[in-house]
LOGU-97735 format. One record per residue (C-alpha): residue in one letter; x, y, z. Coordinates in steps of 0.25 Angstrom, whole numbers, plus 5000, padded with zeros to 4 digits. Each point is the difference from the previous one (the first is absolute). Layout:
<nodes>
<node code="A" xx="X" yy="Y" zz="Z"/>
...
</nodes>
This chain:
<nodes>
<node code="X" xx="5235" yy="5406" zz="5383"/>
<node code="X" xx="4999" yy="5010" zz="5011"/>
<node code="X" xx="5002" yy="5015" zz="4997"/>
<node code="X" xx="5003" yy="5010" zz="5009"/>
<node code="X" xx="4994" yy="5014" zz="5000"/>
<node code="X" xx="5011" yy="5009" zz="4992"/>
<node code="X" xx="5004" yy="5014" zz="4999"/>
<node code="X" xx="4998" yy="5006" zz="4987"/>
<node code="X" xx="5013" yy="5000" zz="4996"/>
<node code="X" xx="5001" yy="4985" zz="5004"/>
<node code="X" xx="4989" yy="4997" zz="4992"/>
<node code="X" xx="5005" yy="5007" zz="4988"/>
<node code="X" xx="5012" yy="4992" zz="5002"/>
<node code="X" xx="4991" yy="4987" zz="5001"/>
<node code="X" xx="4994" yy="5005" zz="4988"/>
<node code="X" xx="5011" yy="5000" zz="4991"/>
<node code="X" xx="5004" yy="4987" zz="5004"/>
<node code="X" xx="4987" yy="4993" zz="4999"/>
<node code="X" xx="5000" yy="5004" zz="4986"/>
<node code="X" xx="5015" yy="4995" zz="4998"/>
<node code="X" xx="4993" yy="4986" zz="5003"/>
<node code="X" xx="5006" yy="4999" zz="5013"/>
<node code="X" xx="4993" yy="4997" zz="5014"/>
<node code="X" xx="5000" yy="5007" zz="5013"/>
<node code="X" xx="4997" yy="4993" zz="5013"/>
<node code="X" xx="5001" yy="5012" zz="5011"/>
<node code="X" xx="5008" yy="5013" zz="4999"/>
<node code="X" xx="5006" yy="5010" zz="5010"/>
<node code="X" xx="5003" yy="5016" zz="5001"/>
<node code="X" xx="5013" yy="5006" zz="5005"/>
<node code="X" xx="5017" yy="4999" zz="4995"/>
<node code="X" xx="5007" yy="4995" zz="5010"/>
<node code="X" xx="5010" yy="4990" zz="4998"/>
<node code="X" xx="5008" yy="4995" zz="5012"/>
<node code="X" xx="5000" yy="5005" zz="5016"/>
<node code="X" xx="4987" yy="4999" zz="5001"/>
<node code="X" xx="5000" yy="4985" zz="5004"/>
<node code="X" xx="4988" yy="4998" zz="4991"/>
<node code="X" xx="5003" yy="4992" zz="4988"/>
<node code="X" xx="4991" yy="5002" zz="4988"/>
<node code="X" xx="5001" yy="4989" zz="4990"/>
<node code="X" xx="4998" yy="5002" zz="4985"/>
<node code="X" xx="4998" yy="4986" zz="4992"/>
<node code="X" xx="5000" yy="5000" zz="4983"/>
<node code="X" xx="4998" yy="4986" zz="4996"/>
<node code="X" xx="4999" yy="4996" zz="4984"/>
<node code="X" xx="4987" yy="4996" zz="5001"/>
<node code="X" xx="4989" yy="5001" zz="5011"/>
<node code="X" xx="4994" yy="4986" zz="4993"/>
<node code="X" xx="5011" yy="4991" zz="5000"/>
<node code="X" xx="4999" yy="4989" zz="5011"/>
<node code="X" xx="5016" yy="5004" zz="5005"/>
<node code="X" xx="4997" yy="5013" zz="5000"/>
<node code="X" xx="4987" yy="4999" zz="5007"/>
<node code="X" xx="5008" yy="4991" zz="5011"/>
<node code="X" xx="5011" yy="5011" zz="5002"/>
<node code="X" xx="4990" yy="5010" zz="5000"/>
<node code="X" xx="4992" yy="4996" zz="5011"/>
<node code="X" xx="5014" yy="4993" zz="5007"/>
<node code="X" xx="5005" yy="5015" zz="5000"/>
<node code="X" xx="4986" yy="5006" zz="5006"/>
<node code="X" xx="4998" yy="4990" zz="5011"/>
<node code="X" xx="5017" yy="5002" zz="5003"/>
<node code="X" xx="4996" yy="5016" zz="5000"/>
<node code="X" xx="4989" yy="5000" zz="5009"/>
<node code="X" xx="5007" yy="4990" zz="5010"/>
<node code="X" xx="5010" yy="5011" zz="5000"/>
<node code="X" xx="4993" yy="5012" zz="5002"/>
<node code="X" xx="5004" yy="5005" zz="4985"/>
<node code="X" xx="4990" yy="5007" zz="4991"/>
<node code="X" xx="4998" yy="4992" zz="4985"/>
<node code="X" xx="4997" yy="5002" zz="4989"/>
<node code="X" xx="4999" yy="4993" zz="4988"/>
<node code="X" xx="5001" yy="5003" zz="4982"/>
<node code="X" xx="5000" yy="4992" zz="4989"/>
<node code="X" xx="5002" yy="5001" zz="4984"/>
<node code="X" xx="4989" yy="4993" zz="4991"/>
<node code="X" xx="5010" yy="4988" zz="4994"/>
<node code="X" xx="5014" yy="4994" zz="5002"/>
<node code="X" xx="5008" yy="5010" zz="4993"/>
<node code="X" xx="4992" yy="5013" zz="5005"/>
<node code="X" xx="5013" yy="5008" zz="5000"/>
<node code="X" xx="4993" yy="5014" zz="4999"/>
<node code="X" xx="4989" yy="4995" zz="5010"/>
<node code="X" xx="5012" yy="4997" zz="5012"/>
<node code="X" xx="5006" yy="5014" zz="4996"/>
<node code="X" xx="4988" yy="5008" zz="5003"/>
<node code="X" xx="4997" yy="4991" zz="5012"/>
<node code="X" xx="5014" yy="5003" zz="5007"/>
<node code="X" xx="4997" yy="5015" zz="4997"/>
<node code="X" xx="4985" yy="4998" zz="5006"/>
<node code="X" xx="5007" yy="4994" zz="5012"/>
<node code="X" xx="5010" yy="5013" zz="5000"/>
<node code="X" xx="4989" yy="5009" zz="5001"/>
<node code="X" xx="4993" yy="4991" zz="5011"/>
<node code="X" xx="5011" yy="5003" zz="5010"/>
<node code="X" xx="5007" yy="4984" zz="5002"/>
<node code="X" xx="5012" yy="4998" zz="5004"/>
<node code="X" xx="5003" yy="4986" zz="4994"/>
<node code="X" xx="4996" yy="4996" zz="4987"/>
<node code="X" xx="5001" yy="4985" zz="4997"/>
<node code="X" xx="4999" yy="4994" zz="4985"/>
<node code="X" xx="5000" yy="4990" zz="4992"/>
<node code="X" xx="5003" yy="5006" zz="4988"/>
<node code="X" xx="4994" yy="4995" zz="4987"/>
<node code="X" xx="5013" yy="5006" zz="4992"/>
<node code="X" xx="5014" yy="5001" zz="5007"/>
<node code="X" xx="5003" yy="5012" zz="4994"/>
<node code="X" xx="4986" yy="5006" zz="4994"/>
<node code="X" xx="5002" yy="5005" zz="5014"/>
<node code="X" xx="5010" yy="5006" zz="5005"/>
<node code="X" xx="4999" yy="5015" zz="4999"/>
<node code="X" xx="4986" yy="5001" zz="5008"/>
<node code="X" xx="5010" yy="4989" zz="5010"/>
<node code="X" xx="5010" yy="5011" zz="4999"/>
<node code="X" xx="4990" yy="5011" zz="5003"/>
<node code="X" xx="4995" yy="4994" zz="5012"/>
<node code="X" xx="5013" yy="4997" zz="5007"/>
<node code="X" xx="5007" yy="5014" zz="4997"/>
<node code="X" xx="4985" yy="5004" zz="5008"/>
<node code="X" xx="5006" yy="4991" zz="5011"/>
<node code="X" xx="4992" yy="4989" zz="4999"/>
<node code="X" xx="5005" yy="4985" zz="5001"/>
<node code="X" xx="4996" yy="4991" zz="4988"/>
<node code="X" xx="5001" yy="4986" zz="5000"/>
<node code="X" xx="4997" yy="4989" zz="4988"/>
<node code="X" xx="4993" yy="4990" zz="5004"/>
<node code="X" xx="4998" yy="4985" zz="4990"/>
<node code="X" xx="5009" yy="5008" zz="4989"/>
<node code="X" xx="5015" yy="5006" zz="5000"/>
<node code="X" xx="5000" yy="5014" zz="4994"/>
<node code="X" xx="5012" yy="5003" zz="4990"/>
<node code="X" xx="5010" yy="5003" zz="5005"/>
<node code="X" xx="4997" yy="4994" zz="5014"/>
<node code="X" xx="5004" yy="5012" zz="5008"/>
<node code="X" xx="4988" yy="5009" zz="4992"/>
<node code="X" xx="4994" yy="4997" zz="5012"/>
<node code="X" xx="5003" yy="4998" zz="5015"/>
<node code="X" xx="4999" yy="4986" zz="5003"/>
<node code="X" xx="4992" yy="4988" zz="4993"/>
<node code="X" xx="4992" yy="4988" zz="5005"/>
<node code="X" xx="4999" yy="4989" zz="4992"/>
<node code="X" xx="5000" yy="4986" zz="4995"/>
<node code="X" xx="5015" yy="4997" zz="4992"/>
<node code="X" xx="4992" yy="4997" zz="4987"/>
<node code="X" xx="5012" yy="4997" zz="4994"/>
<node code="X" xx="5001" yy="4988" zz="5010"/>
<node code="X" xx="4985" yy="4998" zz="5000"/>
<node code="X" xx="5002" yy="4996" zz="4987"/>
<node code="X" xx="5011" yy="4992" zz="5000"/>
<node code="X" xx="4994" yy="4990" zz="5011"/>
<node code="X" xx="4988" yy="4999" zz="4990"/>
<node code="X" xx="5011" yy="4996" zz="4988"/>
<node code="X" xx="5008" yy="4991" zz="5009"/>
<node code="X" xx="4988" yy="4992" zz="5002"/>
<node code="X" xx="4993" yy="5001" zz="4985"/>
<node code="X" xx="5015" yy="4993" zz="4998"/>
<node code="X" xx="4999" yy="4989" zz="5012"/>
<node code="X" xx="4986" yy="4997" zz="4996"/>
<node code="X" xx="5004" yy="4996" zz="4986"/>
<node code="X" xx="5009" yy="4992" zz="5005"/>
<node code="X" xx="5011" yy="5000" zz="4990"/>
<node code="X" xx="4990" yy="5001" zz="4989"/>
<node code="X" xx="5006" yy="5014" zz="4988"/>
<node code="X" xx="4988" yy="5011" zz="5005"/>
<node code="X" xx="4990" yy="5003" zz="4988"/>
<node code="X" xx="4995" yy="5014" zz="5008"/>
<node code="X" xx="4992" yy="5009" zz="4997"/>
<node code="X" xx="5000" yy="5013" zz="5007"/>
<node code="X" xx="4989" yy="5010" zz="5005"/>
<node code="X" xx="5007" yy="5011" zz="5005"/>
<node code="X" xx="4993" yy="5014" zz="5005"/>
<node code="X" xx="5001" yy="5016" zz="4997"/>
<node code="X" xx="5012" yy="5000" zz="4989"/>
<node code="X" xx="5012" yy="5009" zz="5005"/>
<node code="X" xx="4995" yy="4999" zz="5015"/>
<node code="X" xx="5010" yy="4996" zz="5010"/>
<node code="X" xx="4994" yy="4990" zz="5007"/>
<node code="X" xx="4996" yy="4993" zz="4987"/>
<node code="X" xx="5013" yy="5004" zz="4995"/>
<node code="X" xx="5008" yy="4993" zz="5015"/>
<node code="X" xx="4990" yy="4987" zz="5001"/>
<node code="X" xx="5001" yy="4995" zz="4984"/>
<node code="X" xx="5016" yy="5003" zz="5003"/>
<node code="X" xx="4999" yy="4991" zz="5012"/>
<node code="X" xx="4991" yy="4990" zz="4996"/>
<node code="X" xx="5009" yy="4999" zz="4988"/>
<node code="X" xx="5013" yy="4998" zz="5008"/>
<node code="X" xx="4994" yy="4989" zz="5009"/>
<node code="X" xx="4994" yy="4992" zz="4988"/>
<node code="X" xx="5013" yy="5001" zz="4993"/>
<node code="X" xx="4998" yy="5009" zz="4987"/>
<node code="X" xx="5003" yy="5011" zz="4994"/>
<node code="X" xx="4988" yy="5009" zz="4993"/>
<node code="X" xx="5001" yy="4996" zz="4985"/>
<node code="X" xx="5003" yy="4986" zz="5004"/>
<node code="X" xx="4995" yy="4990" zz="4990"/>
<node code="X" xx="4991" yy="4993" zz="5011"/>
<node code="X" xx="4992" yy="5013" zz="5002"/>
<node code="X" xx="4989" yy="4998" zz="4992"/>
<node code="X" xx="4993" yy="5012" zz="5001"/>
<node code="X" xx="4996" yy="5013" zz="5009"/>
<node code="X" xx="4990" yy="5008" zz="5001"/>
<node code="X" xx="4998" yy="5013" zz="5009"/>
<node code="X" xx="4986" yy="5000" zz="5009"/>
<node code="X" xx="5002" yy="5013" zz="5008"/>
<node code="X" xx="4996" yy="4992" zz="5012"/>
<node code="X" xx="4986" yy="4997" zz="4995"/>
<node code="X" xx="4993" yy="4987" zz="5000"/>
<node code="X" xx="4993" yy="5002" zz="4987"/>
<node code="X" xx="5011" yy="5005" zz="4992"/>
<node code="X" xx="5007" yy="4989" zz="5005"/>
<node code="X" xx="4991" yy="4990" zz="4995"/>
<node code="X" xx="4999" yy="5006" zz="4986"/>
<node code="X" xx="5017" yy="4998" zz="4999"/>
<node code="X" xx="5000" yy="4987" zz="5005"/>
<node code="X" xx="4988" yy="4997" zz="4989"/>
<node code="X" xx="5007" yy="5007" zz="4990"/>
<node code="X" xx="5015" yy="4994" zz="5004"/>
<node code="X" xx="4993" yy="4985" zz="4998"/>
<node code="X" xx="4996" yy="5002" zz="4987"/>
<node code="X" xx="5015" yy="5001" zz="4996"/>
<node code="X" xx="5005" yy="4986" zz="5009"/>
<node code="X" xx="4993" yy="4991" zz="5009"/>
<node code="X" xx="5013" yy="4994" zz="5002"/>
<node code="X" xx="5001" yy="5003" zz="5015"/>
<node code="X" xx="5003" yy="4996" zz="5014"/>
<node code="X" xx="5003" yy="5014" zz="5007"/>
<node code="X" xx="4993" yy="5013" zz="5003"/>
<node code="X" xx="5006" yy="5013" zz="5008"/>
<node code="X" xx="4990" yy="5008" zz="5003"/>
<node code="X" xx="5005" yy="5015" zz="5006"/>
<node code="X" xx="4988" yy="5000" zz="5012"/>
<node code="X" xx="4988" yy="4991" zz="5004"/>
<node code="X" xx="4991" yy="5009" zz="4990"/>
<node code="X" xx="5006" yy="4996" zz="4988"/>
<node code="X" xx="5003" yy="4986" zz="5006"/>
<node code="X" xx="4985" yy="4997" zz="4999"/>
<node code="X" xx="4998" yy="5006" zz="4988"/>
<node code="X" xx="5011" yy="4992" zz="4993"/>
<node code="X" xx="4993" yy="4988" zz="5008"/>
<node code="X" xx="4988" yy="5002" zz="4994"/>
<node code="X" xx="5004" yy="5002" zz="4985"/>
<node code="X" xx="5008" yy="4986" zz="5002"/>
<node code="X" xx="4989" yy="4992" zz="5005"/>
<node code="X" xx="4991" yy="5004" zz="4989"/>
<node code="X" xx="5011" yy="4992" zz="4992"/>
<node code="X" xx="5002" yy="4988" zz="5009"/>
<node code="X" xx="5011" yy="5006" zz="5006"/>
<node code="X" xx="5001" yy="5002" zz="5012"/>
<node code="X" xx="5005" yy="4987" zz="5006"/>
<node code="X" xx="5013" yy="4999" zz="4990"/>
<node code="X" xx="5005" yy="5013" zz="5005"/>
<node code="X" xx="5007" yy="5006" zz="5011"/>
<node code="X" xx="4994" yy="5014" zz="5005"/>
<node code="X" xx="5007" yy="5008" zz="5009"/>
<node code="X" xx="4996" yy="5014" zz="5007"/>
<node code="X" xx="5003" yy="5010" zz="5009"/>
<node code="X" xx="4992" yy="5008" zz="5008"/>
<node code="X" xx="4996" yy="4990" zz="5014"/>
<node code="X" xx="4984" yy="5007" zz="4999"/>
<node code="X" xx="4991" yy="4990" zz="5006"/>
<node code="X" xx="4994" yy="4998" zz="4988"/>
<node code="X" xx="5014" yy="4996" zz="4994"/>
<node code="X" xx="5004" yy="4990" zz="5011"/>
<node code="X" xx="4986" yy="4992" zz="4998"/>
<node code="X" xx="5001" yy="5000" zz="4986"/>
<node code="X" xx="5014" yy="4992" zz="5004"/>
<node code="X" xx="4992" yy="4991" zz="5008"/>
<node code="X" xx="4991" yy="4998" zz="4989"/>
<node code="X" xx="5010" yy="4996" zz="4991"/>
<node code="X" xx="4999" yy="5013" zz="4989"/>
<node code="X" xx="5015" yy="5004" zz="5003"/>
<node code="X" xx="5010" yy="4991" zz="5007"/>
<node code="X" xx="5005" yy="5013" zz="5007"/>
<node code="X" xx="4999" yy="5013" zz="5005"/>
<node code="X" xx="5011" yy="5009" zz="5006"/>
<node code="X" xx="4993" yy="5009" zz="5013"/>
<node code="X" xx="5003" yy="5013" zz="5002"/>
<node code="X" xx="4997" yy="5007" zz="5013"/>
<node code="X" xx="4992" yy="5014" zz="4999"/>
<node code="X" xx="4996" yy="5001" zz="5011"/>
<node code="X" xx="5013" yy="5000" zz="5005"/>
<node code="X" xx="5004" yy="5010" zz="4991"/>
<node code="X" xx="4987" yy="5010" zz="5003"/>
<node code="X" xx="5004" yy="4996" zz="5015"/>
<node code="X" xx="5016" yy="5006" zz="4998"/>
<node code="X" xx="4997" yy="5011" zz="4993"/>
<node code="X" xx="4989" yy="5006" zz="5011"/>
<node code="X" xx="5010" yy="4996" zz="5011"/>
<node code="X" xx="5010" yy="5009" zz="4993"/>
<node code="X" xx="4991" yy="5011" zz="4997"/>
<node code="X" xx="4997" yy="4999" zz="5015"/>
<node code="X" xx="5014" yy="5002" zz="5005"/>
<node code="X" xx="5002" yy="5011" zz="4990"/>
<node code="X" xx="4990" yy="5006" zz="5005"/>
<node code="X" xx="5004" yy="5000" zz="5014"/>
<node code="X" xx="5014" yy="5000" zz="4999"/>
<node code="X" xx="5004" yy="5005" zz="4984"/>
<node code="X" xx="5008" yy="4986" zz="4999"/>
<node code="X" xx="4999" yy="4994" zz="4986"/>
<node code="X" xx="5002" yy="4987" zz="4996"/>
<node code="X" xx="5009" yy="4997" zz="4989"/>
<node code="X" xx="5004" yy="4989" zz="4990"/>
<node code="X" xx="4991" yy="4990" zz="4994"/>
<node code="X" xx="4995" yy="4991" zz="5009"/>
<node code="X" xx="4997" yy="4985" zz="4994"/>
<node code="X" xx="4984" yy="4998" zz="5007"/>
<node code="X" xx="5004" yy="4983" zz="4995"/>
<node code="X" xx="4993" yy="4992" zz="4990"/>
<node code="X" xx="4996" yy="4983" zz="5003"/>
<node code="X" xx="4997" yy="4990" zz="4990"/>
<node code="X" xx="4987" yy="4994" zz="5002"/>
<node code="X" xx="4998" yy="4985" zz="4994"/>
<node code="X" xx="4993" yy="4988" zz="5005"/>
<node code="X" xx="5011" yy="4991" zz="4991"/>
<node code="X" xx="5013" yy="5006" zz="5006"/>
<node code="X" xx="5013" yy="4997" zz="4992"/>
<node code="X" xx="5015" yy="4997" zz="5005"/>
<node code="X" xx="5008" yy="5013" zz="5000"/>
<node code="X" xx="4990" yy="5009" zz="5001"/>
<node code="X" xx="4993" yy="5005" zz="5013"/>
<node code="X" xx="4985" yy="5001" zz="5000"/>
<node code="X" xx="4989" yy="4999" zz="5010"/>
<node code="X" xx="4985" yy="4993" zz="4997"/>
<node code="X" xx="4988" yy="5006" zz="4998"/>
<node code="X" xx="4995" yy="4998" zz="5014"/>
<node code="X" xx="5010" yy="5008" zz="5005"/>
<node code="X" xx="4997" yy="5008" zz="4988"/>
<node code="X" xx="4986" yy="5003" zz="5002"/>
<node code="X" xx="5005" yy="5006" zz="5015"/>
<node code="X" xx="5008" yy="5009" zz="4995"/>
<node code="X" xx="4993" yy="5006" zz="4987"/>
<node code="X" xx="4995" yy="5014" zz="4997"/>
<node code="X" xx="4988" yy="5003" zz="4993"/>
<node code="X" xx="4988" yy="4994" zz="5007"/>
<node code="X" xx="4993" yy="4986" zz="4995"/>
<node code="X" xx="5008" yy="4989" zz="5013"/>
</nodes>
């Protein structure tokens, strides 16, 4: 990454937060907040690894620098760096922003640094995740995961085709909200209730592909007695993949995801999940800069949440549930690899 000569109180600042695990794109001098006309954007994302975040990332500094705004960009080490996002929102105070946008790895791990930078003026928008209560922070950006994962369950439940579900779940970071909103929804459009009888088992990856892997290897050893798999994000859904093809599998069950990565929508074309929902970061990123812009200029602020959509992504659509292919799939995914 590029780094921009800092003065010495910068560079302490970047100091600290480097060894926080967090990582700095650019940095800036000066307080001021709005009437300036100049917007300087703050971003603190969960990870700086994560393909998503790595999309809204970049989405955010190209909407930036199209828009005349300063940017600059932290990170915590893993998904569920609580204490990594609070330093970096004070780093981001220090540096002089006048919008911080996040998404937030815990919906309330954060809401006293949140609270900190508003009473300093600042406008604070989540972005991907709701904060608790919502109105912690300004306005938010974001995909309904609860509807996210609703589409996914409604079409787990067409695609068995009147068949009981024998599922197995692979959820995320236990306790997060978005984990928390898409197992809710993803329940409610399959039909269930958690405890249900035909939930075979669950197992919490915390996003990662690895430790997905391991739970889906660990859940088999209990039943092989199968025929569908929700996955939390496209990450897991592979992992989860790959521990069921070392069974022989794969080709009994149906895997769903969310996510819409370009990774994920080829991985429907190939067949290793019969569906992905899409997110748009990009879309969020691109919001969250405009406002910071306006407020900027203006001292306008958004408000509300604000629902960014969500698109089932399956090459074998079903009746009653909306969905676009893979090739219109592959158009319209983040993360590289068209």
């Amino acid at each position: 990454m590029r780094h921009r000569s800092l003065t010495a109180l910068a560079l302490a600042a970047a100091v600290a937060v480097s060894t926080a695990g967090c990582t700095v794109e650019r940095h800036w001098g000066g307080s001021s907040r709005t009437g300036s006309g100049k917007a300087k954007v703050g971003l603190v994302t969960k990870t700086d690894t994560n393909p998503y975040f790595v999309e809204l990332r970049s989405a955010a500094a190209a909407a930036a620098k199209a828009n005349g705004a300063d940017f600059s960009a932290l990170a915590g080490q893993f998904d569920g760096d609580n204490d990594g996002q609070v330093r970096a929102i004070e780093n981001l105070m220090q540096q002089g922003v006048n919008t911080i946008l996040i998404t937030p790895s815990s919906s309330t791990g954060v809401l006293k640094a949140i609270k900190d930078a508003r009473d300093a003026g600042i406008l604070v928008i989540a972005l991907d995740t709701a904060t608790e209560p919502p109105d912690a922070v300004d306005a938010t950006f974001a995909t309904d995961n609860f509807a996210a994962g609703e589409q996914q369950g409604a079409y787990v439940k067409a695609a068995l085709k009147g068949a009981d579900p024998k599922l197995l779940m692979v959820d995320g970071t236990a306790g997060s909200s978005v984990d928390t909103q898409r197992h809710g929804g993803f329940l409610k459009g399959i039909g269930l209730k958690d405890g249900a009888p035909e939930i075979k088992g669950h197992t919490n990856a915390n996003g990662d592909q690895s430790l997905a892997q391991q739970g889906m290897e660990n859940l088999l050893q209990r039943t092989t007695d199968l025929n569908a798999v929700y996955t939390m994000n496209e990450p897991m859904g592979r992992g989860a993949y790959a521990a069921l093809k070392a069974r022989g599998l794969n080709n009994q069950l149906v895997v769903g995801s969310i996510d819409g990565g370009c990774e994920g929508v080829q991985n429907v074309k190939n067949g290793q999940f019969a569906v992905t929902v899409m997110q748009f970061p990009r879309k969020m990123a691109e919001q969250g800069v405009l406002a910071a812009v306006e407020y900027a200029k203006t001292g306008k602020k958004p408000s509300g949440f604000v629902n960014t959509g969500s698109t089932a992504i399956t090459d074998h659509p079903m009746p009653g549930v909306p969905s676009k292919d893979t090739a219109w799939g592959l158009q319209n995914c983040w993360g590289g690899g068209k």
